[in-house]
C-alpha positions in Angstrom: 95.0 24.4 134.8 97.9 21.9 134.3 100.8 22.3 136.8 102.9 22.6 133.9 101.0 25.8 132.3 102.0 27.3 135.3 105.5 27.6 133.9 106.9 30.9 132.3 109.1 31.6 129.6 110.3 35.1 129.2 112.9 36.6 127.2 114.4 39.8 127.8 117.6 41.2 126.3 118.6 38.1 124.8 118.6 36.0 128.2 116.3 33.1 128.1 114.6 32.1 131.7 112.3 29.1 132.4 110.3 30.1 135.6 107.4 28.8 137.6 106.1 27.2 140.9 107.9 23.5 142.4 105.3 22.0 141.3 105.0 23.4 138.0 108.6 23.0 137.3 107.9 19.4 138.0 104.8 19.0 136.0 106.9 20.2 133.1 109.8 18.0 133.4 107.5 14.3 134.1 106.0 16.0 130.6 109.4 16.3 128.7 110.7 12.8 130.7 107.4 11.0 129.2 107.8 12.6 125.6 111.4 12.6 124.3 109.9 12.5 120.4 109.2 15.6 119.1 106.9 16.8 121.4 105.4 20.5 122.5 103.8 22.0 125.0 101.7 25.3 125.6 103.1 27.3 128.7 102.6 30.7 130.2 104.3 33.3 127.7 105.3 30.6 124.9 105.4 26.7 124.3 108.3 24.3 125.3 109.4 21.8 122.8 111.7 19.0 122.4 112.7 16.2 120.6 114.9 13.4 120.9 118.2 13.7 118.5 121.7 12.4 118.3 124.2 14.7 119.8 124.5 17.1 123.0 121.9 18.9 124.2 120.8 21.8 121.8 118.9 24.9 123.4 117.4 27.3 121.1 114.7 29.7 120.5 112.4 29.0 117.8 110.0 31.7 115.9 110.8 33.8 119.2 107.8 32.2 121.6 109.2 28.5 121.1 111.7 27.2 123.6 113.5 23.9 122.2 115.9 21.2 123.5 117.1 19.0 121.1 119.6 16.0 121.9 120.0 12.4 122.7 118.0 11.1 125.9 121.0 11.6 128.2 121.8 14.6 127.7 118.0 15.7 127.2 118.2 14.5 130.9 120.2 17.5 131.8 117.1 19.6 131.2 114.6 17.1 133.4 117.1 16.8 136.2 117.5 20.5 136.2 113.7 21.2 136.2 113.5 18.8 139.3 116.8 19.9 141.4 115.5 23.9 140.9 112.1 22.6 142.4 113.5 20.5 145.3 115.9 23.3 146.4 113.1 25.8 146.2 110.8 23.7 148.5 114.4 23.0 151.2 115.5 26.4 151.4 116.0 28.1 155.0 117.7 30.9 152.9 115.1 32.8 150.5 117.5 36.2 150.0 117.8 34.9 145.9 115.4 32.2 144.5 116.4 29.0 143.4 117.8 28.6 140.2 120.3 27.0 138.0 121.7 27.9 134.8 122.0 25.7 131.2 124.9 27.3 129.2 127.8 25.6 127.4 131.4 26.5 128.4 134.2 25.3 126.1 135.2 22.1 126.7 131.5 20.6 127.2 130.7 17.8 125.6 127.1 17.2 127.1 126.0 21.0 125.4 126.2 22.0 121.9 128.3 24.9 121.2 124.9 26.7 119.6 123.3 26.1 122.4 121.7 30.1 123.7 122.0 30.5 127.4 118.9 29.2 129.9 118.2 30.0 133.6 115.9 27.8 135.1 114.4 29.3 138.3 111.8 28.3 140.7 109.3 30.4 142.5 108.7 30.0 146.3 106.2 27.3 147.2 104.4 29.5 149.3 104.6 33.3 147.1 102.1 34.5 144.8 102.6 33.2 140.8 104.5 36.2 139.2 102.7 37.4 136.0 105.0 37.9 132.5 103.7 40.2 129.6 
Protein backbone atom coordinates (compact mmCIF):
# COMPACT_ATOMS: atom_id res chain seq x y z
CA UNK A 1 0.00 0.00 0.00
CA UNK A 2 0.98 3.67 -0.97
CA UNK A 3 1.82 5.89 2.03
CA UNK A 4 -0.73 8.18 0.75
CA UNK A 5 -3.79 5.47 1.01
CA UNK A 6 -2.97 5.48 4.40
CA UNK A 7 -4.79 8.83 4.69
CA UNK A 8 -8.50 9.16 6.00
CA UNK A 9 -11.22 11.26 5.13
CA UNK A 10 -14.12 11.19 7.36
CA UNK A 11 -17.09 13.31 7.67
CA UNK A 12 -19.21 13.61 10.55
CA UNK A 13 -21.74 16.24 11.35
CA UNK A 14 -20.78 18.45 8.71
CA UNK A 15 -16.98 18.79 9.90
CA UNK A 16 -14.57 17.63 7.34
CA UNK A 17 -11.13 15.97 8.76
CA UNK A 18 -8.09 14.77 6.63
CA UNK A 19 -6.19 12.18 8.95
CA UNK A 20 -3.46 9.74 8.65
CA UNK A 21 0.17 8.68 9.74
CA UNK A 22 3.52 11.47 9.07
CA UNK A 23 4.34 9.71 6.54
CA UNK A 24 1.12 9.36 4.95
CA UNK A 25 0.23 12.88 5.34
CA UNK A 26 3.44 13.43 3.41
CA UNK A 27 2.94 10.91 0.72
CA UNK A 28 -0.30 12.73 0.01
CA UNK A 29 0.99 16.18 -0.18
CA UNK A 30 4.49 15.23 -2.71
CA UNK A 31 1.15 13.68 -4.64
CA UNK A 32 -0.97 16.93 -4.76
CA UNK A 33 2.68 19.18 -5.01
CA UNK A 34 3.51 16.93 -8.32
CA UNK A 35 -0.14 17.13 -9.74
CA UNK A 36 -1.70 20.61 -9.55
CA UNK A 37 -3.94 19.75 -12.91
CA UNK A 38 -6.99 18.16 -12.21
CA UNK A 39 -5.79 15.32 -10.52
CA UNK A 40 -7.44 12.55 -7.99
CA UNK A 41 -6.48 10.17 -5.72
CA UNK A 42 -8.05 7.07 -3.97
CA UNK A 43 -7.64 7.33 -0.03
CA UNK A 44 -8.94 5.47 2.98
CA UNK A 45 -12.78 6.44 3.27
CA UNK A 46 -12.94 8.60 -0.07
CA UNK A 47 -10.62 10.17 -2.92
CA UNK A 48 -8.79 13.57 -2.69
CA UNK A 49 -8.88 15.76 -5.64
CA UNK A 50 -7.62 18.87 -6.95
CA UNK A 51 -6.99 21.04 -9.58
CA UNK A 52 -5.14 24.06 -10.41
CA UNK A 53 -7.66 27.21 -10.92
CA UNK A 54 -7.51 31.01 -10.76
CA UNK A 55 -8.56 32.30 -7.46
CA UNK A 56 -8.13 31.35 -3.55
CA UNK A 57 -8.13 28.23 -2.39
CA UNK A 58 -11.59 26.45 -2.82
CA UNK A 59 -12.40 23.38 -0.28
CA UNK A 60 -15.38 21.51 -0.96
CA UNK A 61 -17.07 18.18 -0.80
CA UNK A 62 -17.91 16.62 -3.93
CA UNK A 63 -20.75 13.66 -4.40
CA UNK A 64 -20.16 13.31 -0.46
CA UNK A 65 -16.82 10.78 -0.67
CA UNK A 66 -14.76 13.47 -2.90
CA UNK A 67 -12.60 15.91 -0.99
CA UNK A 68 -11.53 18.88 -3.57
CA UNK A 69 -9.17 21.88 -3.46
CA UNK A 70 -9.44 24.12 -6.17
CA UNK A 71 -7.22 27.34 -6.67
CA UNK A 72 -4.21 28.85 -8.09
CA UNK A 73 -0.73 27.15 -7.21
CA UNK A 74 -0.07 29.45 -4.25
CA UNK A 75 -2.68 29.16 -2.55
CA UNK A 76 -3.17 25.38 -3.47
CA UNK A 77 0.20 25.53 -1.45
CA UNK A 78 -1.68 26.23 1.62
CA UNK A 79 -2.94 22.67 1.49
CA UNK A 80 0.71 20.94 0.80
CA UNK A 81 2.37 23.07 3.42
CA UNK A 82 -0.28 22.20 5.84
CA UNK A 83 -0.12 18.42 5.05
CA UNK A 84 3.71 18.63 5.75
CA UNK A 85 3.76 21.10 9.01
CA UNK A 86 0.85 18.58 10.65
CA UNK A 87 3.34 15.72 9.87
CA UNK A 88 6.62 17.35 11.17
CA UNK A 89 4.91 18.52 14.44
CA UNK A 90 3.48 15.07 14.89
CA UNK A 91 7.00 13.39 14.54
CA UNK A 92 8.63 16.64 17.22
CA UNK A 93 6.20 16.46 19.84
CA UNK A 94 7.32 15.99 23.57
CA UNK A 95 3.60 16.76 24.37
CA UNK A 96 1.09 14.00 22.95
CA UNK A 97 -2.09 15.10 25.35
CA UNK A 98 -4.01 16.29 21.73
CA UNK A 99 -2.64 15.17 18.29
CA UNK A 100 -1.23 17.35 15.88
CA UNK A 101 -3.44 19.20 13.76
CA UNK A 102 -4.22 22.25 12.03
CA UNK A 103 -7.23 23.65 10.67
CA UNK A 104 -8.22 25.11 6.84
CA UNK A 105 -11.27 27.52 7.26
CA UNK A 106 -11.79 31.02 5.85
CA UNK A 107 -12.37 33.95 8.28
CA UNK A 108 -13.62 37.23 6.78
CA UNK A 109 -11.12 39.25 5.55
CA UNK A 110 -9.01 36.18 3.82
CA UNK A 111 -8.01 36.59 0.68
CA UNK A 112 -5.90 33.34 0.28
CA UNK A 113 -9.55 31.22 0.99
CA UNK A 114 -12.69 31.44 -0.81
CA UNK A 115 -15.57 32.48 1.06
CA UNK A 116 -17.31 28.88 -0.07
CA UNK A 117 -14.75 27.25 1.10
CA UNK A 118 -16.35 24.22 3.97
CA UNK A 119 -14.18 23.89 6.96
CA UNK A 120 -11.01 21.21 7.05
CA UNK A 121 -8.96 19.81 10.00
CA UNK A 122 -5.98 18.31 9.03
CA UNK A 123 -4.62 15.96 11.72
CA UNK A 124 -1.75 13.62 12.03
CA UNK A 125 -1.59 10.40 13.89
CA UNK A 126 1.34 9.47 16.14
CA UNK A 127 4.35 8.01 14.31
CA UNK A 128 4.58 5.31 16.66
CA UNK A 129 0.30 4.45 17.44
CA UNK A 130 -1.64 1.97 15.68
CA UNK A 131 -3.55 3.33 12.18
CA UNK A 132 -7.09 4.26 13.40
CA UNK A 133 -9.82 2.54 11.26
CA UNK A 134 -12.93 4.88 9.82
CA UNK A 135 -16.35 3.25 8.69
Amino acid sequence: MDDHQRCRLSVDDGELELAGPPAALRGLGRLLRQHPEPFEVAITGGVVSQEATAGPLLVRMQDGTTLHFSGGREYLDIIWDALDGVAEQAETADDRTVNRHQHIEYLPGDHYRSPDSVPLVIVADWPDAPQQLTY
